[in-house]
DRENDOLUM-691326 format. One record per residue (C-alpha): x, y, z. Coordinates in nm, 4 decimals, m for minus. Layout:
BEGIN
<<X,Y,Z>>
...
END
This chain:
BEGIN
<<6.6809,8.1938,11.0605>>
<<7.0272,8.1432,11.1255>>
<<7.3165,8.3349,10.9789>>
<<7.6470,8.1470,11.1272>>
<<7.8127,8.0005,10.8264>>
<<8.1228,8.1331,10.7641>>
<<8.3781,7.9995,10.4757>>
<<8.7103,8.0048,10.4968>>
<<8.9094,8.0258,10.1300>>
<<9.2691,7.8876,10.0930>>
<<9.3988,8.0566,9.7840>>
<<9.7653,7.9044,9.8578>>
<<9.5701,7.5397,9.8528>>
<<9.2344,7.5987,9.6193>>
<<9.0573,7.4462,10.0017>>
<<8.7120,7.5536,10.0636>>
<<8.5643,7.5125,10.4214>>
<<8.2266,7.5606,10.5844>>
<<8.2224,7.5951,10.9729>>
<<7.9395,7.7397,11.2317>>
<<8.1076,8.0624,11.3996>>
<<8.1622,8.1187,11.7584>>
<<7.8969,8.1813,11.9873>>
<<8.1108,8.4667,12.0787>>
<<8.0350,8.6354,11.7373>>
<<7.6353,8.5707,11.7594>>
<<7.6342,8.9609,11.8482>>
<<7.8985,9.0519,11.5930>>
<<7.8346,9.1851,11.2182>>
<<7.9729,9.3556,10.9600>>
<<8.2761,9.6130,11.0660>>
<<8.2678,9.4890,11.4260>>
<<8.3190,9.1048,11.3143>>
<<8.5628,9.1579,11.0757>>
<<8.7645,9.4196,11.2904>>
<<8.7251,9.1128,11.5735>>
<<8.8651,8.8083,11.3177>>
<<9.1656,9.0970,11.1936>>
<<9.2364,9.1258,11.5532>>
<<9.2302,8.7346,11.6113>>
<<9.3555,8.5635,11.3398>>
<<9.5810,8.8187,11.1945>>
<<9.9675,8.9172,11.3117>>
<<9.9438,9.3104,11.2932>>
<<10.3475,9.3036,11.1891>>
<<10.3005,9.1102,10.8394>>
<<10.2684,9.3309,10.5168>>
<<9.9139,9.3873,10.4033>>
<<9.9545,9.2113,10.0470>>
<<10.1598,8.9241,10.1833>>
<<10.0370,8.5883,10.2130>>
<<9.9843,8.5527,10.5744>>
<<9.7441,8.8564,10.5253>>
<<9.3844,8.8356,10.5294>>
<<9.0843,8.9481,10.3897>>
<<8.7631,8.9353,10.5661>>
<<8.3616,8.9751,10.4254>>
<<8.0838,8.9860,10.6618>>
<<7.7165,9.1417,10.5912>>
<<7.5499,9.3529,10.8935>>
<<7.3453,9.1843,11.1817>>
<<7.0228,9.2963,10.9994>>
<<7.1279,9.1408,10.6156>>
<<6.8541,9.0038,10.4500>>
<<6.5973,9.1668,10.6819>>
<<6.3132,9.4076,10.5311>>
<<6.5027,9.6855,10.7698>>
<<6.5848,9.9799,10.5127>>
<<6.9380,9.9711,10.3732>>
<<7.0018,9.7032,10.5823>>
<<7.1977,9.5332,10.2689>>
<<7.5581,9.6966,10.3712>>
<<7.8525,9.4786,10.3309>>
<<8.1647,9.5230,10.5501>>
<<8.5096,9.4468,10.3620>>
<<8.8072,9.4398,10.6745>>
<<9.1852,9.4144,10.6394>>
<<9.5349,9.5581,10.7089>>
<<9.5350,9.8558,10.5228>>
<<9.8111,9.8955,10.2250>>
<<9.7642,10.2488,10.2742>>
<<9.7456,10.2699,10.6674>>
<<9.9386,9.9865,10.7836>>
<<9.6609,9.9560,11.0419>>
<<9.3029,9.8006,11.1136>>
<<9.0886,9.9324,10.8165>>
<<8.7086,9.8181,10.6919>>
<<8.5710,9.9460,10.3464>>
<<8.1873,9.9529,10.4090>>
<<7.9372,9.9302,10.0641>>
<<7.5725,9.8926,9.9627>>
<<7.5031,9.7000,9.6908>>
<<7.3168,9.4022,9.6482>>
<<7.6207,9.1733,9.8198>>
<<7.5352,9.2080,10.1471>>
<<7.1391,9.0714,10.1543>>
<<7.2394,8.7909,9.9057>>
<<7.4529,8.6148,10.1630>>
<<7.2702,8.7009,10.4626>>
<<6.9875,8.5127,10.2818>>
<<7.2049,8.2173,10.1862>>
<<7.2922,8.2212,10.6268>>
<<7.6712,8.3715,10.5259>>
<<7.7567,8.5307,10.8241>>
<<8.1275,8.5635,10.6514>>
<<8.3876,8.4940,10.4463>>
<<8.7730,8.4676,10.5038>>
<<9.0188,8.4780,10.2269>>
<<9.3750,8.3578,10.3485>>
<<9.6945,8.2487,10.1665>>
<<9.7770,8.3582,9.7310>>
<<9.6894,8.1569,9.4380>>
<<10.0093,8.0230,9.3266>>
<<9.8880,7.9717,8.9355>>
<<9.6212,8.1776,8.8330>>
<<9.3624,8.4371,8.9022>>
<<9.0967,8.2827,9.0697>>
<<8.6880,8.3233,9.1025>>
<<8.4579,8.2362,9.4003>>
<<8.1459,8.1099,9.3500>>
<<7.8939,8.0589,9.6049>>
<<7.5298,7.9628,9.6111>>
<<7.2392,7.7355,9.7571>>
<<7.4662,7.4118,9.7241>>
<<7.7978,7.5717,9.8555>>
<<8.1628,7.7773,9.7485>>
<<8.3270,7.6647,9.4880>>
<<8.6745,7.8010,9.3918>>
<<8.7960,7.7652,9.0103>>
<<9.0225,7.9443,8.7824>>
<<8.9445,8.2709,8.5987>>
<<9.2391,8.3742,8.3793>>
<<8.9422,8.4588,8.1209>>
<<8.8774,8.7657,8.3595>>
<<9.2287,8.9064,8.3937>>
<<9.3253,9.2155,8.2929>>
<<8.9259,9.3202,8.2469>>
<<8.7224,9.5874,8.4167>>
<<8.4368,9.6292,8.6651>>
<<8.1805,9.6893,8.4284>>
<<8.2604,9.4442,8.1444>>
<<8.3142,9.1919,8.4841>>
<<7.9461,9.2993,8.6103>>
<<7.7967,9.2376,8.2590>>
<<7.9213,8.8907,8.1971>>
<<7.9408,8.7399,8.6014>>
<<7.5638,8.9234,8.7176>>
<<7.4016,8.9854,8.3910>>
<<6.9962,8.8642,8.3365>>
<<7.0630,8.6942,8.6303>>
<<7.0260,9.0399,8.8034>>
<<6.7311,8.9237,9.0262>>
<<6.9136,8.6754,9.2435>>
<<7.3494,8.7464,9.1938>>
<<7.5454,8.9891,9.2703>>
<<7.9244,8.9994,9.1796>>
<<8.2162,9.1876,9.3599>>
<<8.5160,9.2511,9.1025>>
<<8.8249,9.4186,9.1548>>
<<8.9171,9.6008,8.8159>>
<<9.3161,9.6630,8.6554>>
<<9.3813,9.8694,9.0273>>
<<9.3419,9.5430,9.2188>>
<<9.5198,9.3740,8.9868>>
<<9.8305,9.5959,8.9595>>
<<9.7967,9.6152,9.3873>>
<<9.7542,9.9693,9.4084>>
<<9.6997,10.0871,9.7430>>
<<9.4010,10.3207,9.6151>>
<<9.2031,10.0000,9.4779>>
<<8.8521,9.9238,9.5979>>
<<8.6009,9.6187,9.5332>>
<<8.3229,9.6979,9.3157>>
<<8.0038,9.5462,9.4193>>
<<7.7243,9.4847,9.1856>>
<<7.4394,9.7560,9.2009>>
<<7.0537,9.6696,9.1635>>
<<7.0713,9.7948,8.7794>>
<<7.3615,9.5144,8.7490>>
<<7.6423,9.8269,8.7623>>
<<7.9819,9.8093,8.8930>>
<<7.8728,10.1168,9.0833>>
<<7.9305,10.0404,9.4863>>
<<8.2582,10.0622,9.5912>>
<<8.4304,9.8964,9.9286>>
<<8.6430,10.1576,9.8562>>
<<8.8342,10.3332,10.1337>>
<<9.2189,10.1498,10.2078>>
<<9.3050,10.0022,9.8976>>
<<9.0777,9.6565,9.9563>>
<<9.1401,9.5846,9.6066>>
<<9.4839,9.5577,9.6419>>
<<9.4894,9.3084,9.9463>>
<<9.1996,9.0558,9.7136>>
<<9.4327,9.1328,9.4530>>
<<9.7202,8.9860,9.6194>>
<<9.5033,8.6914,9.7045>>
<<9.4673,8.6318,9.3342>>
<<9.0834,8.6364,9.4046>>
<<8.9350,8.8231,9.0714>>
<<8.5870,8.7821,9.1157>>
<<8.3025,8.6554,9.3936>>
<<7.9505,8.5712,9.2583>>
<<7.6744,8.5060,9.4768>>
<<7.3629,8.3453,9.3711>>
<<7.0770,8.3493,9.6498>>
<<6.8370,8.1883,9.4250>>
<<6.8102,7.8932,9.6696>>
<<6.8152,8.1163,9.9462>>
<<6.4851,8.2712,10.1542>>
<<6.3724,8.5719,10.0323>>
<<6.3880,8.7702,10.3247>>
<<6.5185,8.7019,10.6858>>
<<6.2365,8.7100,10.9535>>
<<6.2972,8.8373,11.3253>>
<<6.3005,8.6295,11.6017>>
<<5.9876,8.8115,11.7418>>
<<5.8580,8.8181,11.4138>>
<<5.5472,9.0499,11.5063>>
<<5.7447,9.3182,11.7403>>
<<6.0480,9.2915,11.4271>>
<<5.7861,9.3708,11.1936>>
<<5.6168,9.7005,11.4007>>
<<5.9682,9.8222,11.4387>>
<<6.0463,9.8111,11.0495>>
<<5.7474,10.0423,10.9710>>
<<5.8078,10.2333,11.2778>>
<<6.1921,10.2726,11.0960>>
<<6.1003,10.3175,10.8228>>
<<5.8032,10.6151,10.8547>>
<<6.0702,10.7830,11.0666>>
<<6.3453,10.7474,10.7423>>
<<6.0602,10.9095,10.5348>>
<<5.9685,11.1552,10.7699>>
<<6.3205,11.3274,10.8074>>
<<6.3798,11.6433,10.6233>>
<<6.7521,11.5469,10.6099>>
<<6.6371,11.2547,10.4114>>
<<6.3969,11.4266,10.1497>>
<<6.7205,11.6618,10.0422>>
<<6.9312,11.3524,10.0163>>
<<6.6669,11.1887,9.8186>>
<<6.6395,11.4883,9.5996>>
<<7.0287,11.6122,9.5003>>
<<7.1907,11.2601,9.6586>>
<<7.4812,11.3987,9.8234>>
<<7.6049,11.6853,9.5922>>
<<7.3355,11.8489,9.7934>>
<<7.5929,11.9911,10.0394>>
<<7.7605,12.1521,9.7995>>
<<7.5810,12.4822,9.8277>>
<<7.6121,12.4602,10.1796>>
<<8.0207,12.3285,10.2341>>
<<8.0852,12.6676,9.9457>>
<<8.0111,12.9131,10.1537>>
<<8.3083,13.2021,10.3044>>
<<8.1472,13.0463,10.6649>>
<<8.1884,12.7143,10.6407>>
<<8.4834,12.6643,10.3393>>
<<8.4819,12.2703,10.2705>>
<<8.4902,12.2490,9.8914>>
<<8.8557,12.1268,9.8673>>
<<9.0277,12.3063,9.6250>>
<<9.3867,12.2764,9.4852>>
<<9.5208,11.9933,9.6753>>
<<9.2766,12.1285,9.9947>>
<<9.4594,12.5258,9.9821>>
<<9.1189,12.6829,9.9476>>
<<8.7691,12.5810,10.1115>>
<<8.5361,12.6969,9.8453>>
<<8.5285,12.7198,9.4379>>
<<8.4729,12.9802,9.1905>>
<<8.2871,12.7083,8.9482>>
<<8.1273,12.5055,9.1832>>
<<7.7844,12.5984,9.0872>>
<<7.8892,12.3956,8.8117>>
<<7.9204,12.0708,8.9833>>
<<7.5935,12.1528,9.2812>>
<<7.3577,11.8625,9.3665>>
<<7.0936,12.1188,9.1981>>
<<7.2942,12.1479,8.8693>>
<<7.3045,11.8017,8.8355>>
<<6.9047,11.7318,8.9307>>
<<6.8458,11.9724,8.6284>>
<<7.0614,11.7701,8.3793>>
<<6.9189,11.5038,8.5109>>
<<6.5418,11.6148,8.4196>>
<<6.6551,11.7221,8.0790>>
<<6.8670,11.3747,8.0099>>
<<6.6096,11.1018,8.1553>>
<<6.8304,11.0669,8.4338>>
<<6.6966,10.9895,8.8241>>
<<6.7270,10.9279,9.1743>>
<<6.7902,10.5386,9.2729>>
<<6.8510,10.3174,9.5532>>
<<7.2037,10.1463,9.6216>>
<<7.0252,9.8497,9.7287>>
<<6.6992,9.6621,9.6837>>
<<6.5057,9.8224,10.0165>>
<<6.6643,10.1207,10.0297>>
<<6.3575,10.3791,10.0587>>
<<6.5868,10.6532,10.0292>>
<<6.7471,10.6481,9.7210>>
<<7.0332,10.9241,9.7054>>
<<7.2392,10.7310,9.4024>>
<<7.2158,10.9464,9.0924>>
<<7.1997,10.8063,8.8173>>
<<7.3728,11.0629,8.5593>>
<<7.3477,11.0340,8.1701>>
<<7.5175,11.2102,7.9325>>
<<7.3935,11.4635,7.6165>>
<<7.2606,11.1959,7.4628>>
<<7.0960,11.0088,7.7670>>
<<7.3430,10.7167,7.8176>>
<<7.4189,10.6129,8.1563>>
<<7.7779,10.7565,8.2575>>
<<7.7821,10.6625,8.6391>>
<<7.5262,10.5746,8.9107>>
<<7.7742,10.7020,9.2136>>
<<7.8675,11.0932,9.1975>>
<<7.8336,11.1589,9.5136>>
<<7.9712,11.4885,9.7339>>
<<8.3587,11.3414,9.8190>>
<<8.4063,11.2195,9.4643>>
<<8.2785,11.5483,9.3349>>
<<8.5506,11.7261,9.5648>>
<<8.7832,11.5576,9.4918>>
<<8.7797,11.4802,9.1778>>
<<8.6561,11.7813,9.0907>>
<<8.7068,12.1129,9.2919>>
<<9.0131,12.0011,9.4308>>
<<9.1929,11.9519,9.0628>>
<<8.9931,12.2248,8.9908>>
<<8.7788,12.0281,8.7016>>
<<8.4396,12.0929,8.6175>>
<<8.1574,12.1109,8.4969>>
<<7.9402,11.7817,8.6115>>
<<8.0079,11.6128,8.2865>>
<<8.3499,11.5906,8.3478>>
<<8.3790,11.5003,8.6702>>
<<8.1052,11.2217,8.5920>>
<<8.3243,11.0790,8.3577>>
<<8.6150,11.0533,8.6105>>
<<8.4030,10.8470,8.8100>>
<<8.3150,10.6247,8.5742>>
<<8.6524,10.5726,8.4959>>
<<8.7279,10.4929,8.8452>>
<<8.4491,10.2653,8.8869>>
<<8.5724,10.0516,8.5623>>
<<8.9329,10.0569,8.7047>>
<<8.8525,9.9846,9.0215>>
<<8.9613,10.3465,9.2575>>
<<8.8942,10.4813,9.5529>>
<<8.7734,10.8340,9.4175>>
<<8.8845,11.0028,9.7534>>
<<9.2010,10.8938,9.7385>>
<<9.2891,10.9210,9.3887>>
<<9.1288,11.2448,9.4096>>
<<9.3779,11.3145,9.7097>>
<<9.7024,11.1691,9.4817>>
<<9.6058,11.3056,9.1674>>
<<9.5971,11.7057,9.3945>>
<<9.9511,11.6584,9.4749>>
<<10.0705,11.5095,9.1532>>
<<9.9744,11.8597,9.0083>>
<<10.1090,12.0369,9.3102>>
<<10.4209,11.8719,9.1657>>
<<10.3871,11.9529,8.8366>>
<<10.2962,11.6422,8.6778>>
<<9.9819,11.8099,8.5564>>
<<9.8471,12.1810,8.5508>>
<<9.5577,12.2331,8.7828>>
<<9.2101,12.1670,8.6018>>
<<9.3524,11.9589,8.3206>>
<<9.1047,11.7197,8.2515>>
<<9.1999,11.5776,7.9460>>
<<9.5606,11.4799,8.1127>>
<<9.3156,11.3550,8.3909>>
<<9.1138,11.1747,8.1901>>
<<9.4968,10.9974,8.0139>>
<<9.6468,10.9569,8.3405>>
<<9.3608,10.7312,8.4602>>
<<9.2832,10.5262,8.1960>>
<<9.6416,10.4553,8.0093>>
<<9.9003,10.5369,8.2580>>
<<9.6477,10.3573,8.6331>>
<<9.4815,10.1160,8.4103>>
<<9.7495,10.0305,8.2262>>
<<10.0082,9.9453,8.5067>>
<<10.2527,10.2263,8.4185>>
<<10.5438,10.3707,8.6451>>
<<10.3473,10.6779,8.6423>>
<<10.0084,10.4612,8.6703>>
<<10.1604,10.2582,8.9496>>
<<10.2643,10.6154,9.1595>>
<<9.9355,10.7693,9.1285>>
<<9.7783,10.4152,9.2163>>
<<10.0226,10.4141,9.4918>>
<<9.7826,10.6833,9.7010>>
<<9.8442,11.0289,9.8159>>
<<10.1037,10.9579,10.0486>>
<<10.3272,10.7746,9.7775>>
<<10.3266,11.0349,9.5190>>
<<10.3864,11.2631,9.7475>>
<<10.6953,11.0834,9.8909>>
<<10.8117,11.0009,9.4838>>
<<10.8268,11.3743,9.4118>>
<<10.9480,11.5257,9.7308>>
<<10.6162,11.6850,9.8544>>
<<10.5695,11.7472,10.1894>>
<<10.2434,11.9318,10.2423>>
<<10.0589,11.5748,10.2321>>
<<9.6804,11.5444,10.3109>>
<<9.6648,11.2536,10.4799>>
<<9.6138,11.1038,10.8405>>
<<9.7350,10.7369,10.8924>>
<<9.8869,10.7407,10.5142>>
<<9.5070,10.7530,10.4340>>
<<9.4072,11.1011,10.1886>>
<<9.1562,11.3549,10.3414>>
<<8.7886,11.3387,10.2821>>
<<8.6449,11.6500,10.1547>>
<<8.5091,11.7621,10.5202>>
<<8.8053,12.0822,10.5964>>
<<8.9143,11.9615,10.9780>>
<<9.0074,12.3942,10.9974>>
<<8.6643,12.4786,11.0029>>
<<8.4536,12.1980,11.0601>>
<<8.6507,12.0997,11.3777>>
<<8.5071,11.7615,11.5151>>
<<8.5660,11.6508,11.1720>>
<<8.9457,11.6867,11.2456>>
<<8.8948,11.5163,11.5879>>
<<8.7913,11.2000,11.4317>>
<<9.0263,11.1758,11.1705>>
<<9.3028,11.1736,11.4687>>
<<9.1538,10.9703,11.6623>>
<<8.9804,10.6909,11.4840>>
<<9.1435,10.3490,11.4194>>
<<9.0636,10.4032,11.0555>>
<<9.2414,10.7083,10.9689>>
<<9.0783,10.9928,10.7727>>
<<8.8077,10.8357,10.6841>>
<<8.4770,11.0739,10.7299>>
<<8.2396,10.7847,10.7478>>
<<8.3908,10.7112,11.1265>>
<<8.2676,10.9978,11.2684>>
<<8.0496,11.2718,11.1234>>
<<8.0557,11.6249,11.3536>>
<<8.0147,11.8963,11.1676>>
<<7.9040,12.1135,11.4727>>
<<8.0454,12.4863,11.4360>>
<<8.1164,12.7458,11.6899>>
<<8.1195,12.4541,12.0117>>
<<8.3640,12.4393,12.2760>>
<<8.6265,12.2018,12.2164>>
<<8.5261,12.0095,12.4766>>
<<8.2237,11.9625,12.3463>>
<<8.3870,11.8408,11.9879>>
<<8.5872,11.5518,12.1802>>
<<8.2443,11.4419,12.3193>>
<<8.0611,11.4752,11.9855>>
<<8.3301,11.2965,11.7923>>
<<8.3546,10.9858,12.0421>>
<<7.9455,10.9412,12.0366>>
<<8.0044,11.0019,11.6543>>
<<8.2289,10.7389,11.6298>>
<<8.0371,10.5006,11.8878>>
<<7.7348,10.5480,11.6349>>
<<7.8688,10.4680,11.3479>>
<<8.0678,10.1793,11.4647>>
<<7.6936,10.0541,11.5410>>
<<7.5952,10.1471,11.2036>>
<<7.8591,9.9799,11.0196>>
<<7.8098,9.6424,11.2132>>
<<7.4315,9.6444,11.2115>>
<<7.4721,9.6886,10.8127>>
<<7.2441,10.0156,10.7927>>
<<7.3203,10.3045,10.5762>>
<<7.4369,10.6309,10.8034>>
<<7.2149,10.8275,10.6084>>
<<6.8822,10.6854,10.7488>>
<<7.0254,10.8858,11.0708>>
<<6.9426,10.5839,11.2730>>
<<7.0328,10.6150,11.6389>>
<<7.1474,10.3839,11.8752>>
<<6.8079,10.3524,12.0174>>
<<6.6752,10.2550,11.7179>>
<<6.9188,9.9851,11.6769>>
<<6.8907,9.8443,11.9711>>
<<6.5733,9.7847,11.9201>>
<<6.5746,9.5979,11.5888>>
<<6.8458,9.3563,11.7444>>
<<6.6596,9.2740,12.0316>>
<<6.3728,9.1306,11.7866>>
<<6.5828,9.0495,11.5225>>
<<6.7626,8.7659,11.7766>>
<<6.4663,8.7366,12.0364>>
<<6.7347,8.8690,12.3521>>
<<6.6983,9.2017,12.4554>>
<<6.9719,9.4784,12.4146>>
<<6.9867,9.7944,12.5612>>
<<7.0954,10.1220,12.3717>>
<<7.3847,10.1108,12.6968>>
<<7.4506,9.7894,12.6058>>
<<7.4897,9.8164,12.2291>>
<<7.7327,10.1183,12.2715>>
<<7.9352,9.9249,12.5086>>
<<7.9563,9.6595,12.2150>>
<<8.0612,9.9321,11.9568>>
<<8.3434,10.0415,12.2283>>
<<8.4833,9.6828,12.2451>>
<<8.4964,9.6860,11.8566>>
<<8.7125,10.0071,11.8667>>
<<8.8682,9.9091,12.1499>>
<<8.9451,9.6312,11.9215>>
<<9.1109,9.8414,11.6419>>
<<9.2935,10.0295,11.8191>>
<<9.4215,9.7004,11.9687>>
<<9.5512,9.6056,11.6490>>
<<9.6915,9.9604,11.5837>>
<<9.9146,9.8804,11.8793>>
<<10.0252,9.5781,11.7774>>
<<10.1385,9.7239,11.4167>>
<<10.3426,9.9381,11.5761>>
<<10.0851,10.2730,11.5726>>
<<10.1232,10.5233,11.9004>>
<<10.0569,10.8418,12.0243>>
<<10.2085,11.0240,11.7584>>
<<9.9904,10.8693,11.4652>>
<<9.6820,11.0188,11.5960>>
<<9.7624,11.3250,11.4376>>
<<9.6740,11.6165,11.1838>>
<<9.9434,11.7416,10.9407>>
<<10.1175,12.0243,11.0818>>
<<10.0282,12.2132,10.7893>>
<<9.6253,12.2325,10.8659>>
<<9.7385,12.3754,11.2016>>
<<10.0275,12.6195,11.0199>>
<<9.7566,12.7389,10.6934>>
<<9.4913,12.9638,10.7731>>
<<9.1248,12.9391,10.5860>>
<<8.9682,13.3000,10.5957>>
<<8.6288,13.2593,10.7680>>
<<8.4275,13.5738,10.8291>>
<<8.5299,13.6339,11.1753>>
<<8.9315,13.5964,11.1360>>
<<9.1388,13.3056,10.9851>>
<<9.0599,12.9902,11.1477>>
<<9.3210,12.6490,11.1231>>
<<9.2821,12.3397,11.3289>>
<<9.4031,12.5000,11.6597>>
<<9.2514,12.1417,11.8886>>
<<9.5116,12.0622,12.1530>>
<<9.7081,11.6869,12.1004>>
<<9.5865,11.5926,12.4933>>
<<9.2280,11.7144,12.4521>>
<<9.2371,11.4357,12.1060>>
<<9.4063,11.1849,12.3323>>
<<9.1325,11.2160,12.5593>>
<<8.8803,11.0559,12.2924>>
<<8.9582,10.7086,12.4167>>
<<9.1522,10.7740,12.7337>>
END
């Protein structure tokens, strides 16, 4: 089967189009074919929530395909936040729903000049209508009344009040297999650039569609699925994710050695109370409240979601995962797990990037807006003052960087404008490699090294074959967590399309994509001199065991990533 459709939207105009792509793209998914059509058919000089901007959806090479997680949708666009190349990656059920309908993507261009408008798209074609009914509503009253009992076949993604207001912390909800707003195309304010399309809502309905992609070499596709897939099951790394989801690492990132718990705006590496908000904490409310482990997506075998209840076993959020915990939670200093859950939810119904707002909300108290581990002013802040659209709402909307600029504070945790994952770049080294040096800014999902005690040498090396990975990852549409290699990828494409790809050959594809970001960096204006840390995670020591340790990696040695 064929997946080559791709519809172009005219918000300015109301036009919807339907056109084969390129045979240049026939290799090209998710983060690599939207980074490609930024590069192409965007001017890297226009502001990110202008008209002339852009907003491009594509699934992963493998949508629709019984491949594990294969379901991931990429969201690209110039970043609000960055200024630069940027693509907000989510599961969901989004992704497999328009593989199966042949969607290889879609491309939202121009503003609605009267009205917030909805997408619809399904066996007989887009459709593009009003939808002032769903202004001014959130993600999970959105979810409810666009997906609904129709959970089987449509998925919906929604921006909340954020994308409305054009916050550059917004993020996309996508529609989770329990119907939940709980997926997030979150990092780069996404939100914000769909909100300044005046594009509300997208519903897909593959209810007309096949049921599941087959491989060219159906047979061969087939043996390397189960092959995949035993492998995914097999992996120790996978059985702790499938047990504590990602609050697993807690335990571990606490510790005097390692000292990547964020805490107070990122001053400290580990917490007092962070037993309070562990992976294991939460997998013993969870026994006690009815609450369990699910997938993000239909397929996913590995199923690291948590779905957390409250006292009284109602659903709070299916999404607290490590960097919302961290953020959210050590780094304001807020705890226990019920609180933090609660956060999240509101994010999720708002429609916010939880590492970023995390990030904002750090050096709003830094400030003195709020005392450190006020949750109840949290808790206010979020869902009058952000939801709401208030000056204060709009500041802490605005993203780290912003508030940090509105009240004159210059210890700012941020790389590219973008706020600072949980992983500490003092200690965990490579970690502070990639945030330099990737297109995307500090954005953990580029690049995951979290190698202690190598050379830095070795780092550089880790951190570009990290980064050459994941661009794979992102573009074939897996989930990084099935730790598939580029091998393994390979391999599915070559039987997926019937041609045969070498692992060489797929990494020199993921290089051209970079090379392809950076490109567009470059063209924004972005040299040298962006591909850096704060000074102040090279000036502030963390105390490690063997003597304080702070990002000490030379500038030329993190040049030397891409030459």
């Amino acid at each position: 089967m064929a997946i080559d459709r791709i519809i172009r939207v005219d918000m300015t105009t109301g036009d919807v189009s339907e056109a084969r792509a390129p045979e240049a793209y026939a290799l090209l998914g998710g983060r690599a074919l939207t980074s490609r059509m930024l590069l192409e058919e965007t001017d890297a000089r226009i502001h990110p929530l202008s008209e002339a901007a852009k907003l491009f959806i594509a699934p992963g090479l493998l949508a629709g395909t019984a491949v594990t997680t294969s379901g991931r949708t990429s969201f690209g666009f110039k970043s609000p936040l960055t200024g630069g190349t940027k693509e907000a990656n989510v599961g969901g059920q989004l992704g497999h729903r328009l593989a199966r309908l042949g969607i290889k993507a879609i491309v939202v261009s121009g503003a609605s000049p009267d009205g917030w408008k909805r997408l619809d798209i399904d066996g007989k074609g887009a459709r593009l209508s009003g939808a002032d009914d769903l202004a001014g509503r959130s993600n999970y009253d959105l979810h409810r009344e666009l997906v609904g009992e129709a959970l089987r076949t449509r998925a919906a993604a929604t921006i909340g009040p954020a994308g409305e207001h054009r916050m550059s912390s917004a993020s996309v909800a996508v529609t989770d297999p329990e119907g939940r707003p709980t997926r997030h195309a979150a990092r780069g304010g996404p939100g914000a650039v769909m909100g300044a399309k005046g594009l509300k809502a997208i519903v897909v309905d593959d209810a007309e569609g096949v049921r599941t992609v087959p491989g060219e070499n159906a047979k061969e596709f087939k043996g390397e699925v189960v092959k995949f897939s035993k492998m995914v099951l097999d992996d120790p790394r996978v059985h702790n994710t499938s047990r504590y989801g990602t609050a697993g690492v807690i335990k571990f990132v606490n510790r005097d050695n390692v000292l990547s718990m964020p805490t107070r705006n990122h001053r400290e590496g580990s917490w007092e109370h962070a037993d309070s908000i562990s992976g294991q904490v939460i997998e013993e409310l969870g026994k006690e409240r009815g609450g369990k482990m699910l997938p993000c997506m239909a397929g996913c075998i590995i199923k690291c979601a948590i779905l957390y209840n409250d006292e009284h076993g109602e659903h709070v959020t299916t999404a607290l995962e490590f960097e919302t915990i961290a953020l959210l939670g050590s780094n304001l200093e807020i705890g226990p797990a019920d609180a933090v859950a609660e956060l999240d939810r509101l994010c999720d119904d708002i429609g916010l990037d939880t590492i970023e707002v995390g990030n904002a909300i750090g050096v709003a108290m830094e400030a003195g807006v709020l005392a450190w581990g006020d949750w109840e002013g949290t808790k206010r802040l979020l869902d009058e003052d952000v939801r709401g659209g208030t000056p204060l709402g709009r500041i802490i909307g605005g993203g780290t960087a912003h508030v940090a600029a509105t009240y004159g504070i210059d210890r700012v945790p941020v790389v590219k404008g973008q706020g600072l994952p949980a992983w500490e770049p003092r200690t965990l080294k490579g970690m502070g490699i990639t945030y330099s040096s990737s297109p995307q800014g500090a954005d953990h999902t580029a690049g995951m090294v979290t190698a202690r005690g190598a050379t830095p040498d070795t780092l550089v090396k880790q951190s570009r074959q990290e980064q050459l990975t994941m661009m794979a990852v992102d573009s074939v549409g897996v989930c990084q967590f099935t730790n598939a290699l580029p091998g393994d990828m390979a391999a599915f494409i070559s039987e997926r399309f019937g041609e045969p790809l070498s692992e060489d050959e797929l990494l020199t594809l993921s290089r051209e994509a970079i090379e392809t970001e950076r490109e567009f960096n470059r063209r924004a204006g972005f040299d040298r001199e962006d591909d850096r840390l704060p000074q102040w995670l090279r000036d502030e020591p963390l105390p490690m065991p063997d003597g304080p340790s702070t990002f000490d990696i030379e500038d030329a040695l993190i040049d030397e990533v891409w030459g």
